[in-house]
N, C-alpha and C positions, 0 to 999 in steps of 0.2 A: 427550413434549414438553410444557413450559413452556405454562400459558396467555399467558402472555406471548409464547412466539413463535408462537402461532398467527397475533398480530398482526402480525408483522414477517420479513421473507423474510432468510433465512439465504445463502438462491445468489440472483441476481439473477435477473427473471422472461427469459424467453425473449425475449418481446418489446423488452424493452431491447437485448438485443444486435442482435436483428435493425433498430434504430435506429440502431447503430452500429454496423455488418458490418466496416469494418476495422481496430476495435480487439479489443486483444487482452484476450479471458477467461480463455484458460488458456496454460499452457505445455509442456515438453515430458511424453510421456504417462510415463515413467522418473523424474518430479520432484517434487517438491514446494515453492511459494517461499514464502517471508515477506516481507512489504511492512510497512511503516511510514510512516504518515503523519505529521505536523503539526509535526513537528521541526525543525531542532532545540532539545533542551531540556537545561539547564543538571542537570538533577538525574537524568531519565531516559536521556538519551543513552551514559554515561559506563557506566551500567547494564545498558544494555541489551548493549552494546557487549561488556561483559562476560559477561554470559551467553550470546553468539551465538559468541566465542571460546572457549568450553568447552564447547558443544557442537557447533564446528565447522561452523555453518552460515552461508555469504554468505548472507546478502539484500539487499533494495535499498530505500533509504531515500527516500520523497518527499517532499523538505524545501520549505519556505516560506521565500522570498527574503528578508523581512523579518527574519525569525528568524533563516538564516542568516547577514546580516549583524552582528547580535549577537554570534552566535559562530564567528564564523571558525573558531579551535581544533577547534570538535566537528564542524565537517564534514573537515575536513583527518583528524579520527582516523578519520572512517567509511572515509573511503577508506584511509588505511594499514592497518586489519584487513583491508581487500579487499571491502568492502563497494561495491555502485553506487548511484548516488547518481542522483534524479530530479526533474524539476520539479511542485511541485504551486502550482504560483505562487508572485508577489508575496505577495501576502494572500490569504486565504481568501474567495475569490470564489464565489458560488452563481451559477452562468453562466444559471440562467433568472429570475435575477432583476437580471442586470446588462445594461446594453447592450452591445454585441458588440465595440465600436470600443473602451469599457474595458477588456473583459475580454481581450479579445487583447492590449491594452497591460501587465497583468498576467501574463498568459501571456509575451509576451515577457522582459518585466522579470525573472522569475523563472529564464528559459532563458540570459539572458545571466549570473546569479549563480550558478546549480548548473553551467553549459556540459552540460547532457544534452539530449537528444533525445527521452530519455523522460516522458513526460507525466501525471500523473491528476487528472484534473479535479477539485477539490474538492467533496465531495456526489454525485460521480459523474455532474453535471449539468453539459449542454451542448447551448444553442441551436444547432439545424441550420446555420446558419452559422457558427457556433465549432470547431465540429465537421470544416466544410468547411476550415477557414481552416489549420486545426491539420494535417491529413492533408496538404493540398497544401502546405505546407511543409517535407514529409519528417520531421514527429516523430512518433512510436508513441504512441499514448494506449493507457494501460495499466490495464484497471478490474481486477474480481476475479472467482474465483469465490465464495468465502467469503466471509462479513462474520460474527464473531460477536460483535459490540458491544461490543468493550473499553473503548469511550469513555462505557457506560451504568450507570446506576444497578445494573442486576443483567443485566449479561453473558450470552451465550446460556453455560449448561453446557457443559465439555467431553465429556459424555455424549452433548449434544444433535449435535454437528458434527462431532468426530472420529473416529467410526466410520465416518460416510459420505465420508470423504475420495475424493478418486478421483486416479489419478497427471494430475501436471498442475497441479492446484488450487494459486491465485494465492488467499493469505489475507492478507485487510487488517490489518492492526494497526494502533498509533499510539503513538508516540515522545513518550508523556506520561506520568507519575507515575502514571496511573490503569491506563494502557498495558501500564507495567512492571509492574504487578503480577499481571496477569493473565500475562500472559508467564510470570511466574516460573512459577506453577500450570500452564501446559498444557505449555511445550518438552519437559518430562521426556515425558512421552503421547507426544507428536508424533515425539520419537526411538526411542521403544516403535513407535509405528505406521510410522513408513518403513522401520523396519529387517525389520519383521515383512512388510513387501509388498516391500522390495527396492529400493526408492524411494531417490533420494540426494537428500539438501539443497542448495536451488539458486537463486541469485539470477539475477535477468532475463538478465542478461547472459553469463551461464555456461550 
């Protein structure tokens, strides 16, 4: 391991979940998903898109209302590859730094543009009542278990996170040029390591 990630947690700590008991960390124990945040984008999407239909894997995309409006086109293709599609809001909202009466007003906004029910808080952060507000309206807030910092200056290794894989493990990514590149680098590994435990590729909703 990385001095770097001694500083930064790769699974999220325990106590997080047990803060939000009815969202979901993992999925089924037979699976493995791919998530993508912050999309869509005009250069990564098209890309990425690409690479998940050659190696034959749905995942589910949690796009940002704003962005989607921009590009209609690129969410319209996520879904004809058979991708699902999620809300991670309006704009990219850090919910414990926003008031709640906004941040649900983005949370909406963003659920009326994608119409899912699936939710990830952007930052992973949500005031206990955001949190309440989101659940009693019957959407799934959907965190991870993985996070290997595709959005960082120097990304966790694939040495460091894909050997601990466990069936189940929801990994974050993100639908940005920086995104895609690491993508390109680990899907080969990743279809190494499902096929080798037996694990099938599998978006939320499959």
């Amino acid at each position: 391991m990385s001095l770097l990630s001694a500083f930064r947690r790769l699974r999220p700590p325990m106590w997080a979940r047990r803060l939000m008991p009815q969202a979901q960390w993992q999925g089924r124990p037979d699976a493995i998903y791919l998530t993508f945040d912050d999309g869509p984008h005009p250069e990564s999407t098209p890309a990425i898109l690409g690479l998940l239909k050659n190696a034959r894997w749905p995942a589910t995309f949690f796009i940002l209302g704003q962005r989607a409006q921009q590009y209609p086109h690129l969410i319209a293709a996520i879904r004809s590859d058979g991708h699902q599609v999620g809300n991670h809001g309006h704009a990219h909202l850090h919910g414990w730094w926003t008031p709640t009466a906004r941040y649900l007003d983005n949370w909406q906004r963003g659920h009326h543009i994608s119409q899912s029910r699936l939710f990830r808080p952007p930052y992973g952060k949500l005031r206990p009542a955001q949190y309440r507000a989101v659940i009693a309206a019957g959407h799934r807030i959907v965190m991870w278990s993985v996070m290997p910092y595709d959005f960082a200056d120097r990304p966790a290794s694939p040495k460091e996170w894909i050997p601990t894989l466990q069936g189940g493990d929801i990994i974050v990514l993100h639908d940005t040029p920086r995104g895609l590149r690491y993508l390109e680098k680990i899907l080969p590994l990743l279809q190494h390591t499902i096929n080798d435990h037996g694990w099938k590729a599998a978006s939320l909703a499959s």
